[in-house]
C-alpha positions as CSV (number, residue, x, y, z in Angstrom):
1,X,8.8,-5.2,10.9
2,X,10.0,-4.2,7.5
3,X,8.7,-0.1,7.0
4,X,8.0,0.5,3.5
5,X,6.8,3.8,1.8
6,X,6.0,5.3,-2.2
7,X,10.2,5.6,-2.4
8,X,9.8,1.5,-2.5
9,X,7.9,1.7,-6.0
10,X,8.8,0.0,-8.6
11,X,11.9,-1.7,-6.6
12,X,12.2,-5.1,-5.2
13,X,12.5,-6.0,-1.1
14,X,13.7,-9.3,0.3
15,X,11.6,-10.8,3.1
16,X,11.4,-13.4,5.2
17,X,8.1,-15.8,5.6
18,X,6.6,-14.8,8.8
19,X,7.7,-11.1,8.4
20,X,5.3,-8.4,9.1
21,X,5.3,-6.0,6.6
22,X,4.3,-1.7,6.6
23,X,3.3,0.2,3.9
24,X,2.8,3.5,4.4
25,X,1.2,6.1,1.3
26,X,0.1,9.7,1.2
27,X,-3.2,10.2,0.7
28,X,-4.6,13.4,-0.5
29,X,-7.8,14.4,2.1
30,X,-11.4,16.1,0.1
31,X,-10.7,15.2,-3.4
32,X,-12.1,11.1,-2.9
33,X,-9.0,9.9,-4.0
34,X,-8.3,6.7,-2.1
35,X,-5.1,4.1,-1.8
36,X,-6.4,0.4,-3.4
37,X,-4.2,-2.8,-2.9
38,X,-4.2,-5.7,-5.0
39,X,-2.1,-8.4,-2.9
40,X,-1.2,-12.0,-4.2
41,X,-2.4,-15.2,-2.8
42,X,1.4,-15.1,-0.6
43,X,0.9,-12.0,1.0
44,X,-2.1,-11.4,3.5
45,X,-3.4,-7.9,4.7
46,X,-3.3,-8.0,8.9
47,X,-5.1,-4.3,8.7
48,X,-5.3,-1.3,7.4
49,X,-5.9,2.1,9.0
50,X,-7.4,5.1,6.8
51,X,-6.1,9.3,7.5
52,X,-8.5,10.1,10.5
53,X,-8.9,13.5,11.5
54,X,-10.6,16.4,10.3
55,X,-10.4,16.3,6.4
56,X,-9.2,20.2,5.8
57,X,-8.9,21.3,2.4
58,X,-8.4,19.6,-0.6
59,X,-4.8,18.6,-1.3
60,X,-4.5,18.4,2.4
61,X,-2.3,14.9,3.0
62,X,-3.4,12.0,5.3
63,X,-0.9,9.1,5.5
64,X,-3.1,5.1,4.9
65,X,-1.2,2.4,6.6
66,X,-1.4,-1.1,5.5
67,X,0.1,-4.2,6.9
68,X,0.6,-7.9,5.9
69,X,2.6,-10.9,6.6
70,X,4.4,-12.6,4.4
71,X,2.5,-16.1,4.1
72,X,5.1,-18.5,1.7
73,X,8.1,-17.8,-0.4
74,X,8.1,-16.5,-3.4
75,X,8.6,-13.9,-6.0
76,X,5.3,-11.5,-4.7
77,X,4.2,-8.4,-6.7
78,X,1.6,-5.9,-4.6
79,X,0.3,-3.4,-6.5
80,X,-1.1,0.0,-4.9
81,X,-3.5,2.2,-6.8
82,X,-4.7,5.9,-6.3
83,X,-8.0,7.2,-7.5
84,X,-11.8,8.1,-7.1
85,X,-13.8,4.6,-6.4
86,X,-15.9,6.3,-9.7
87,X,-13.5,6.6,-12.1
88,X,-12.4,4.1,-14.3
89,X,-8.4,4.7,-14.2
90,X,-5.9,5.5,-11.2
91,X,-4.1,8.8,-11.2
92,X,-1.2,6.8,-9.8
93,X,0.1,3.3,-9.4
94,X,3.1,1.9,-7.5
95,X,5.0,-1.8,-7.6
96,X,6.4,-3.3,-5.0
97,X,8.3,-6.9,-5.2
98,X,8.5,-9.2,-1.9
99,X,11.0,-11.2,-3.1
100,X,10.6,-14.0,0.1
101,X,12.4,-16.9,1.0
């Protein structure tokens, strides 16, 4: 399993096809701000698990965990986005290359 975090933003990560891959973002807790992935057609999303717990208060951090496998080689670029489902634009964006052969 490759382990990847917000330090892997805006880098890019060789892969193998087959690989299981972990990406693993703060959250902030009681503000609605929520982690969004946009994953091309050679990466696919195995699960995701959301902060659980009690939600404390605001700028309190919960950690979302996503994983996918890598499906076919390529050049892949996942994109993660932060924000409130209501608002038009993300407070924060990272870029991650899977650069898989």
């Amino acid at each position: 399993m490759i382990h990847l975090d917000a330090a892997a933003d805006g880098r890019s990560v060789a892969v193998a096809v087959g690989d299981l891959v972990e990406l693993v973002l703060e959250e902030p807790r009681g503000g609605g701000y929520q982690w969004s992935f946009e994953l091309p057609d050679g990466l696919r999303q195995v699960d995701q698990e959301q902060p659980g717990g009690p939600v404390g208060a605001p700028g309190t951090l919960g950690r979302r965990t996503l994983r996918m496998t890598v499906a076919r080689p390529g050049r892949h670029v996942m994109r993660a986005r932060l924000g409130r489902p209501w608002e038009a634009e993300p407070v924060r964006v990272l870029t991650v290359v899977l650069d898989a052969r």
